[in-house]
VEXDREN-2710 file (C-alpha; in Angstrom, 1 decimal):
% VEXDREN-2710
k/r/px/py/pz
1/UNK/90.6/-152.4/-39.4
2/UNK/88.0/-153.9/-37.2
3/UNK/86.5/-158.1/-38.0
4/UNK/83.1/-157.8/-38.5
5/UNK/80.9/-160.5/-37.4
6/UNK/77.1/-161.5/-37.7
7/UNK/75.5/-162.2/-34.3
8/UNK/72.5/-164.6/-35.0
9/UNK/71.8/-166.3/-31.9
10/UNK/71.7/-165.8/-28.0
11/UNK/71.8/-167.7/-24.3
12/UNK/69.0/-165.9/-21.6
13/UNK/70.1/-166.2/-18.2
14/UNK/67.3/-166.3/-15.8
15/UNK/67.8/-163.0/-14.7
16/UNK/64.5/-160.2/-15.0
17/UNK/66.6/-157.3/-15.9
18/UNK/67.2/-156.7/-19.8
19/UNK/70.2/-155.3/-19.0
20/UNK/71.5/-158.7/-17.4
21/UNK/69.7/-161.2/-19.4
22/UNK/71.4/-162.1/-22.2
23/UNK/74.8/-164.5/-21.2
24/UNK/76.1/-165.4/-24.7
25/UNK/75.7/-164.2/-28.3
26/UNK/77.0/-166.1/-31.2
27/UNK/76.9/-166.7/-35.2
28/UNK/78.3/-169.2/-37.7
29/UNK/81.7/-168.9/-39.5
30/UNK/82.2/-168.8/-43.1
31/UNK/83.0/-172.2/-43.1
32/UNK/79.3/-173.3/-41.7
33/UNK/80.8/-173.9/-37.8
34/UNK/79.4/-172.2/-35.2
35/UNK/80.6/-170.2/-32.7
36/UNK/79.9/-168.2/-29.3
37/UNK/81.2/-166.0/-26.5
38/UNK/80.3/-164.3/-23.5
39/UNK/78.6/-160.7/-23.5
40/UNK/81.8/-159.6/-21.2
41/UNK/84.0/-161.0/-24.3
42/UNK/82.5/-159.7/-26.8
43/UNK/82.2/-155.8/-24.0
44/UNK/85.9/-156.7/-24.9
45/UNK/85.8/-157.1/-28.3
46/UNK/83.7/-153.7/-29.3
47/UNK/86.0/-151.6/-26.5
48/UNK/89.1/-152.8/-28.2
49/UNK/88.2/-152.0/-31.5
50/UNK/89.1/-155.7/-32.6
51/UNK/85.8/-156.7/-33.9
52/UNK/82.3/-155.0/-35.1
53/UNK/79.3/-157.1/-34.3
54/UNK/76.1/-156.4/-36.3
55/UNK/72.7/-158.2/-36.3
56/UNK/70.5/-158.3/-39.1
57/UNK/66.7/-158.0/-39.4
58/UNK/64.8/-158.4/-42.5
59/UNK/67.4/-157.1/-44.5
60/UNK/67.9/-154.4/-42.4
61/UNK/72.0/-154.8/-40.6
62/UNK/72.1/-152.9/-37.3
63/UNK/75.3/-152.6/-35.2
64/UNK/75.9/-153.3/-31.7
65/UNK/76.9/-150.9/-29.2
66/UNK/78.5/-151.0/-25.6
67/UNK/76.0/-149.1/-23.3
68/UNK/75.8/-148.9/-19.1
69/UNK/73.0/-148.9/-17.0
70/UNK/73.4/-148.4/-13.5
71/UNK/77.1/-149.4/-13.4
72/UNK/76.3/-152.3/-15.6
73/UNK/77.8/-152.3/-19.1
74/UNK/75.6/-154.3/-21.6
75/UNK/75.6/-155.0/-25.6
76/UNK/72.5/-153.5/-27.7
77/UNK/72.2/-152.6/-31.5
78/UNK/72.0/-148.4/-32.5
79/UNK/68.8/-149.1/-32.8
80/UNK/67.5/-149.9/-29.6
81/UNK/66.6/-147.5/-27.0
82/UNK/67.7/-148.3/-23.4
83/UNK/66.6/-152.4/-23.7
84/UNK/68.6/-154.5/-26.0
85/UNK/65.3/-155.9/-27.7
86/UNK/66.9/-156.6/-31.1
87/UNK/69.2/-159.0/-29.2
88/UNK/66.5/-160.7/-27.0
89/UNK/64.2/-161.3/-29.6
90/UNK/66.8/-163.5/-31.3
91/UNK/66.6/-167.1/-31.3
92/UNK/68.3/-168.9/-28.9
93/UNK/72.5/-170.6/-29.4
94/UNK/72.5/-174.1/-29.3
END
């Protein structure tokens, strides 16, 4: 059975692309610590089947999905269409 873990923050690169801009998602552990990862990590993670990562929106808990644009793969949740919005609008990892 797959972790699950909570994405609540993200690093922009300064790329223009959607598809490229986001560099690093992370959350906080149980314990209160944080941690983060690289998008091609956490490609790895979801393609393995290790881990599930989800965001959550007013309530709402949306999953995230491997998707490819042009060659490129990228993270967004189920319930973006072709930009991973959900993810960009998310605060930024410190």
């Amino acid at each position: 059975m797959a972790k699950l873990a909570r994405i609540r923050c993200i690093n922009k690169t300064d790329k223009m692309d959607p598809h490229e801009r986001i560099e690093n998602v992370g959350g906080v552990y149980s314990s209160g610590s944080r941690w983060k990862q690289s998008v091609s990590q956490t490609i790895k993670d979801i393609e393995s089947g290790e881990w599930e990562f989800y965001v959550e929106e007013d309530g709402i808990t949306v999953g995230l999905i491997v998707a490819k644009h042009n060659g490129h793969k990228y993270i967004k949740t189920t319930a973006d269409g072709i930009q991973p919005n959900d993810l960009l609008s998310l605060a930024e990892c410190p």
